[in-house]
N, C-alpha and C positions, 0 to 999 in steps of 0.2 A: 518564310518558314524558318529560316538561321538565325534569324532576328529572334522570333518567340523563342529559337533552343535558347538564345543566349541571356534571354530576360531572365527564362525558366531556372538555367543554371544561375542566373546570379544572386536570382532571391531564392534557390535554395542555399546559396554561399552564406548568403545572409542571414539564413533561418539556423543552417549549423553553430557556424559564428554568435549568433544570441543564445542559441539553447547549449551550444559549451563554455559561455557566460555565468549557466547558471546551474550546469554539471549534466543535463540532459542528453540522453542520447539519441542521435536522429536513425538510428541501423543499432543490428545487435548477430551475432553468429551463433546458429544451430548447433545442436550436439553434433550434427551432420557436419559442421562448419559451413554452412551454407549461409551467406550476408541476406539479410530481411531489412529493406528499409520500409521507417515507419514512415505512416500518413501525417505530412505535415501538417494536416488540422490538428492530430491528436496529441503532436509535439507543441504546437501552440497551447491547446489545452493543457498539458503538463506543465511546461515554462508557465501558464499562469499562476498558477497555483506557488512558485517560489519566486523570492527577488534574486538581483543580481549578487553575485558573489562578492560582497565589498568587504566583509569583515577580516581585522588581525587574525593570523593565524591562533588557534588555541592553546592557550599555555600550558602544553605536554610533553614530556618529554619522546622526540621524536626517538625509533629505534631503539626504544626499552624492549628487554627480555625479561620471560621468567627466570625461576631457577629450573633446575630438571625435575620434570616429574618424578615423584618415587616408582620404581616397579612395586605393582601390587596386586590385588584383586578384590571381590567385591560382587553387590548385588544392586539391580535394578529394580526397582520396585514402584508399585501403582500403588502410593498410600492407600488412596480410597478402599482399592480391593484387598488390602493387610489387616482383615479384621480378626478380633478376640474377643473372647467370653465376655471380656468389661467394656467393650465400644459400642454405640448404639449404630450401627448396620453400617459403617464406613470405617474404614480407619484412621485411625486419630495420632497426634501427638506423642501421646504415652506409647502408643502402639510400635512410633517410629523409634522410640527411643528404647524399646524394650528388645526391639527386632534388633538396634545395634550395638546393646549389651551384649547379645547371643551371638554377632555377627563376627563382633571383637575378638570374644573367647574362643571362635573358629579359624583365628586371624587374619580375617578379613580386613582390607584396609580403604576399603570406602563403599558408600550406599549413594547410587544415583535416584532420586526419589522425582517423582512429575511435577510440573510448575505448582508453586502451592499460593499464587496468586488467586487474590478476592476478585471474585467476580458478586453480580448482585446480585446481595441479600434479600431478595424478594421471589415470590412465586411466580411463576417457574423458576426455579435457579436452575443454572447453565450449567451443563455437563462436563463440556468440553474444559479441561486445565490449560490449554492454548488459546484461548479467548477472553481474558480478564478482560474484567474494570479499572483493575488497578495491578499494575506489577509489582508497585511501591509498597503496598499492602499486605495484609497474608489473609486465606480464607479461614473466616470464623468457623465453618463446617467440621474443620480438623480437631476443635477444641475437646480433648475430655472434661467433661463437667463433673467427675465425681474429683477430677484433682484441684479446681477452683479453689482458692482460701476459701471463700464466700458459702462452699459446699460443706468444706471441711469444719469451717466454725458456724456451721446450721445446725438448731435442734432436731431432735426427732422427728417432729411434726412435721415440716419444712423436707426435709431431706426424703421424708416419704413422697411428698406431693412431687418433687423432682423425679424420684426414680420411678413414679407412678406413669412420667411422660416417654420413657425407654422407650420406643417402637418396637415390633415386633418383627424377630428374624427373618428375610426376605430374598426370596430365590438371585434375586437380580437388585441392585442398591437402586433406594428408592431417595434419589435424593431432596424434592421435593419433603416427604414424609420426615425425612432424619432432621432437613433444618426446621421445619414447623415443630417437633418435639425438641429440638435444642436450643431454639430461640426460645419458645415457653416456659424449658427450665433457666434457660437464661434472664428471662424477663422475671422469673420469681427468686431469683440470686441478687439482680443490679442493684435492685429498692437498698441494699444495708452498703453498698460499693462504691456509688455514683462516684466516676471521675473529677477531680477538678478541672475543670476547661479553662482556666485566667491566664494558664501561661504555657498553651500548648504550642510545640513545633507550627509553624505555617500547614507542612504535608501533610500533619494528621489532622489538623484542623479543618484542614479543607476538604480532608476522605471523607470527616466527618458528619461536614452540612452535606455533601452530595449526598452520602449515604442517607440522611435523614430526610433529605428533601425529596429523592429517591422514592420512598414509602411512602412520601405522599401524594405526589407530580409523574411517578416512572420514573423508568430507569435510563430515558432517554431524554439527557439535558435540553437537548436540537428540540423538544417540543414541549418545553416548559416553557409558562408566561416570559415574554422578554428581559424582564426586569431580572429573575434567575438564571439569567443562559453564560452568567461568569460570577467568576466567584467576587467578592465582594460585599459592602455594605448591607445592599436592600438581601443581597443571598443569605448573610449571616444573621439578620434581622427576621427573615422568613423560616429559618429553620427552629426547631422546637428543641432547646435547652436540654432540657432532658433527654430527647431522645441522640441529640448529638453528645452527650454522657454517655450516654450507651455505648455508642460504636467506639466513644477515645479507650471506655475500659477494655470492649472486647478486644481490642485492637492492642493495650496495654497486655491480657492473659493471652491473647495468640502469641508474642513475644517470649514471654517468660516459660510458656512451656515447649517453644519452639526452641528455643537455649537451651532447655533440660534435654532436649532429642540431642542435640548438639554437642550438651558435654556426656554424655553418655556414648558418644563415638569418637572423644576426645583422645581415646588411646590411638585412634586407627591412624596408619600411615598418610590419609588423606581427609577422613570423616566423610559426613554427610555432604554431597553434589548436589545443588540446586538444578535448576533448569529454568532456563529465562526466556520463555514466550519471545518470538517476532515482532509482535505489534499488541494492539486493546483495542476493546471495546469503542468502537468513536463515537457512542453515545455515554460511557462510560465514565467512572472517576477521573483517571487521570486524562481523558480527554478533555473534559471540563476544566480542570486545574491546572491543564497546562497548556493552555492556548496558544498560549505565546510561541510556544515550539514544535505543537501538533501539527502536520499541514493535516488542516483545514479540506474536506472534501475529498480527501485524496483516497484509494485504499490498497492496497498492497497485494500480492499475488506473482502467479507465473505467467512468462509465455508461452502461446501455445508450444507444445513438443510432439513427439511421437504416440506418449500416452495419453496428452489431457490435448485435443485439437482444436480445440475450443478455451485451450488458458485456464487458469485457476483465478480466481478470484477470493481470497480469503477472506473479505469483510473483516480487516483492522487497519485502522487509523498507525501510521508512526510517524519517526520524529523528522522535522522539515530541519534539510540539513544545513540553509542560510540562516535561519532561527537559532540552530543550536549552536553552530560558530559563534554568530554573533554574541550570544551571549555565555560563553565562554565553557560552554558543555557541563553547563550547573547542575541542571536537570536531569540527565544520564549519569553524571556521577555519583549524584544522589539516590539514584536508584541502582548502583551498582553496589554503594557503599550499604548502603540499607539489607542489602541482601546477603554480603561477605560479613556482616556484623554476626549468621547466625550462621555462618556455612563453611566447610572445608575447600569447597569448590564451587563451581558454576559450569554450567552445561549451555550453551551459547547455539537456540536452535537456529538453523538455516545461520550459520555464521560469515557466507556469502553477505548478507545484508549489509555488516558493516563496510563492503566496498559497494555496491551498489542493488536497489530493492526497484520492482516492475511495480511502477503505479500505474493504477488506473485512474481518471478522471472522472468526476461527478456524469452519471447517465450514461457510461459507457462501460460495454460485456471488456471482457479479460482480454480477450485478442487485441484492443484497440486502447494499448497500454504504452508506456516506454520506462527504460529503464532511468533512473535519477542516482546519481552518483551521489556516496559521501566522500568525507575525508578520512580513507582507512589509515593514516597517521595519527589520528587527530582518535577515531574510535577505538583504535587498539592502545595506542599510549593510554586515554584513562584506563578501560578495562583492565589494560598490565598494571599501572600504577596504583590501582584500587585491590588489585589482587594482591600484590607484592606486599603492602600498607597490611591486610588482612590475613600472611601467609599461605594464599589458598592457589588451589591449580586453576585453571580453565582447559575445557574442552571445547571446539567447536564442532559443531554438527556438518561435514560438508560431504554428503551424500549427494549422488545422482550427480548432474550435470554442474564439475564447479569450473568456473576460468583457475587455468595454471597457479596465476599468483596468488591465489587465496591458501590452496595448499604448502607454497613454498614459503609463505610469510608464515603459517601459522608454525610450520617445522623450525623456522631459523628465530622464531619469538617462545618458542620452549612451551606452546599451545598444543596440544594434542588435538589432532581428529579423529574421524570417528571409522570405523572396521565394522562390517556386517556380514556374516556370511554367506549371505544372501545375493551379498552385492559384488563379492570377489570372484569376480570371473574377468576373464580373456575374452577378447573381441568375438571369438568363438563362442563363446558360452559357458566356456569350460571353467570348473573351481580350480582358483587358485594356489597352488601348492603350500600349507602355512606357512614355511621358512620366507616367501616370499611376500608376506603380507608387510604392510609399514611398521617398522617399531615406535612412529610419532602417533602412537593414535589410543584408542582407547576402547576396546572388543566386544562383543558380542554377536549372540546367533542370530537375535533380530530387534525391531523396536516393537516400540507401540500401534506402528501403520503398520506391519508387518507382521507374516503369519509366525504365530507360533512353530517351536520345534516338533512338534507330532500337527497342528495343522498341517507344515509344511509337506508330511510325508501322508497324512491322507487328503490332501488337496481340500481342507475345510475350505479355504479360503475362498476353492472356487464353489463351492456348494454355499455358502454362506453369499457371497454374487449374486449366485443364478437365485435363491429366495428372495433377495431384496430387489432382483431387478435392476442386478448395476454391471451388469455383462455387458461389454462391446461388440463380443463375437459368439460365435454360437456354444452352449457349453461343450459340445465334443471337444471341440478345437480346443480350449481351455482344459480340460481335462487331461487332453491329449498333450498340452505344453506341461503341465501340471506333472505329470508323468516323465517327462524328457526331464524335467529339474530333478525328481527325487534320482533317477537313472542318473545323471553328472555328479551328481551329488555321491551318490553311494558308491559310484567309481573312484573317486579320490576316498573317498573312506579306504574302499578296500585296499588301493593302491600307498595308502599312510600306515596299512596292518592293522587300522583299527576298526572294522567291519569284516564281514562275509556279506556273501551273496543271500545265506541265510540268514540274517539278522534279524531279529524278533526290532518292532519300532522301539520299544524302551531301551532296547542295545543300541539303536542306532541314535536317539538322544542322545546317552551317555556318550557315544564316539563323537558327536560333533562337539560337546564340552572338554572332549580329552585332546582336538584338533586343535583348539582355542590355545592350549598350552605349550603345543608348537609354535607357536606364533613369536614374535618377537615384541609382541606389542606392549606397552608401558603398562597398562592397566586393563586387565581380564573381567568382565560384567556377564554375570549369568542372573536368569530372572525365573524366578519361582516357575511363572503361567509356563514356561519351558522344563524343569526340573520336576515338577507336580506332574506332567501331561495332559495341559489344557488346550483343547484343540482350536479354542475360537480365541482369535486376536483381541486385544483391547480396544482398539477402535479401527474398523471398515471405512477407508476415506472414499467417498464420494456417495456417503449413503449418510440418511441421520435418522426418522422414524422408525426406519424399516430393519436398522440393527440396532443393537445397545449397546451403544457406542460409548466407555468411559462409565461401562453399568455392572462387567464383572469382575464377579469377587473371586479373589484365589480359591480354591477349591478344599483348602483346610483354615481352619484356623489358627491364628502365630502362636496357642500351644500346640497345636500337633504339629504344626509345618516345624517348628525351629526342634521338635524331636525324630520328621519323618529322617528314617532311612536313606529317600534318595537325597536329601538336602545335604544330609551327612555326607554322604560320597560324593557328593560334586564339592561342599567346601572343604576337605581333606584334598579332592584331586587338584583344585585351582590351589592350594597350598603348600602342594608339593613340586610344584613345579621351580624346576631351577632357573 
């Protein structure tokens, strides 16, 4: 029996020893701090998936800083849902850039906008703006087409057949419908445009055969003829000329009017803030194009927790951290650089990842995952070095459950995180008092996953649940917690002087934007769907038919909203603060 303990122990010496060869963790600790060791099969299965750690260090500079954030403020905004009179049922490019004209002259000093990465251009297209094909890319969907040269030097004739494809005004964004009408006036624009393709970048060239090939094969490389499953000869040779014209021009006006949103918030303290997706599509563009660095099979998620018991499983491919060492972090920087070309900033979701992402293995549920280390010197140096290069800030997103050093690296590298009101509270429960929130971070009342400000106070959230069927526990129960939150909540209001007990909910809105300014934090983000009072969240995680998820639109239009009233007093109040 002492004999087998000691076999037992030494081949698991030996399983640690190989899988921190190759950055793998064999154990991981609980929000609880509770140690969970993994199942050595499933730590074998991960070790498969990477080689040994052999490569030079990456040539960056280790313990680069930014500069300091500016203090400021600003808006968060769901492009898609910032529509106007002139956008066909989503909003567009013009839209953002019109929004930060007005944003400016309210002295706003930046706009957080949602990943505005391609996903494919084909039917059904993807709702979700955290689930690209490409990060590298930008989605054609955002394109206003009456601002096109192509549009603008069209005769009459022509110009009517375009505007004749406008869709028609839709309760809930029909994204489907908007790109079938804007591909068609697209397609009747290209014919006088066609790109030159003879001496295009490698990146776009290769967005470009996917995407064409795409159209004809799916959108899932993993199950196209052999001969196309890498980019390549026979792949370039299979793709159709023309329609790969297509995608380098659209791909060419996403640019150009993505710049004009850009310099249009050229005055702000900080401009427009990207948001950079975790992972893509592993059937997707740059899964295809980047082989070399994707692991292969792998796909990204959480450990089980207290809320998800069962682990999260995202379905995205990311980058294989021996791949990307080795070849000297080309491919990240080139996507980081691509994207500081039209941005003030970057917004760096789940920013945990750059130190360590829970893979899962080919055929196996979320629980039976491990965590695979990078090189957070090696990922933060480009990201700073690319920022610095582009004068632009970063923020990480490091919500919910982060290890110590992620928060203390990103304060002492002049990185902001991220503040939610939602999420400030004491081991009790209780909210936070503002004075005591981080000044390294970057504020708001809530996100995208998260209830709106008058949800919060009529517990949409939980009613929106219990319709789709994504309740854990019974709705009393939920309703009954749902009720304890607005009660903690409205107790530091009142105890901050900015509530009563009698507060009508639009007062008590406003009071939670006026907490915000207590804060110390670097940079203040308020969001329409909160300011307007919309009671249902942008997207319901753990639900997808059954809510419209990434489907609603702001409740006014960018003329009325950048005249309403309440927009006014909230960017006067975030304005005034000293």
């Amino acid at each position: 029996m002492g004999k087998t303990g000691r076999v037992s122990d030494e081949s698991r010496s030996a399983l640690e020893a190989s899988a921190a060869a190759r950055g793998v963790a064999t154990w991981y600790e609980t929000a609880g701090h509770r140690r969970v060791d993994i199942d050595p099969e499933v730590v074998r299965s991960v070790m498969a998936l990477l080689e040994p750690r052999t490569a030079a260090p990456a040539p960056v500079s280790a313990g680069v800083s930014l500069p300091e954030v500016p203090r400021t403020w600003g808006w968060m905004l769901q492009l898609y849902g910032l529509r106007s009179t002139e956008s066909w049922g989503v909003g567009d490019f013009a839209d953002l850039a019109a929004f930060a004209r007005w944003a400016a002259l309210t002295g706003a000093g930046a706009i957080l906008v949602n990943p505005l990465h391609a996903v494919a251009p084909v039917d059904p297209m993807p709702s979700s703006p955290y689930s690209p094909s490409s990060r590298r890319f930008v989605n054609p969907l955002y394109l206003r087409i009456a601002d096109l040269p192509e549009y603008r030097a069209a005769d009459s004739s022509l110009r009517a057949q375009v505007d004749a494809l406008r869709p028609p005004a839709a309760e809930l964004i029909d994204y489907d419908a908007v790109w079938r009408a804007k591909r068609a006036a697209l397609a009747l624009l290209a014919p006088t445009a066609i790109a030159d393709t003879a001496d295009l970048a490698p990146a776009l060239r290769d967005f470009a055969v996917y995407t064409a090939l795409a159209e004809v094969h799916g959108v899932d490389w993993r199950e196209w003829p052999p001969p196309l499953r890498h980019p390549g000869p026979d792949a370039y040779a299979a793709a159709e000329p023309a329609r790969v014209a297509f995608h380098v021009w659209l791909q060419q006006r996403c640019a150009a009017q993505l710049e004009a949103a850009n310099a249009a918030a050229a005055s702000m303290a900080v401009g427009i803030v990207h948001d950079l997706a975790v992972g893509i599509d592993p059937g997707g563009a740059d899964a295809w194009t980047l082989q070399d660095v994707i692991a292969r099979g792998a796909k990204v998620g959480a450990p089980p927790d207290a809320f998800n018991q069962q682990g999260q499983d995202w379905g995205l491919a990311t980058w294989s951290p021996d791949r990307l060492a080795a070849t000297g972090y080309a491919a990240y920087r080139e996507l980081l650089r691509g994207i500081f070309a039209h941005a003030g900033g970057l917004r760096v979701d789940h920013v945990a990842g750059l130190w360590r992402l829970w893979w899962i293995p080919p055929g196996q549920g979320a629980t039976r995952g491990a965590y695979v280390h990078y090189d957070p010197e090696a990922m933060l140096g480009v990201l700073i070095e690319e920022a610095v290069k582009a004068g632009a800030v970063v923020v990480g997103e490091d919500l919910g459950t982060v290890e110590p050093i992620v928060t203390e690296t990103l304060q002492h590298r002049n990185i902001l995180g991220s503040a939610v009101l939602w999420f400030t509270r004491d081991d009790d429960g209780r909210f936070i008092p503002p004075a005591q929130w981080p000044a390294n971070a970057m504020a708001s009342i809530s996100t995208h996953d998260l209830p709106t400000a008058l949800g919060f106070l009529t517990a949409e959230h939980v009613h929106a649940r219990a319709e789709a069927g994504a309740l854990t526990r019974p709705v009393d129960e939920e309703l009954a917690a749902a009720a304890a939150d607005r009660a903690a909540l409205l107790e530091l209001l009142v105890a901050e002087g900015l509530a009563t007990d009698t507060s009508t909910d639009a007062e008590l809105v406003v009071a939670m934007h006026r907490l915000l300014t207590r804060t110390p934090c670097r940079i203040l983000l308020a969001s329409p769907y909160d300011v307007l009072g919309e009671p249902r969240q942008p997207n319901l995680p753990g639900t997808s038919a059954e809510y419209p998820n990434w489907r609603i639109p702001l409740p006014l239009t960018l003329e009325h909203l950048t005249a309403d009233p309440r927009m006014l007093q909230i960017a006067e109040l975030f304005d005034s603060r000293s």
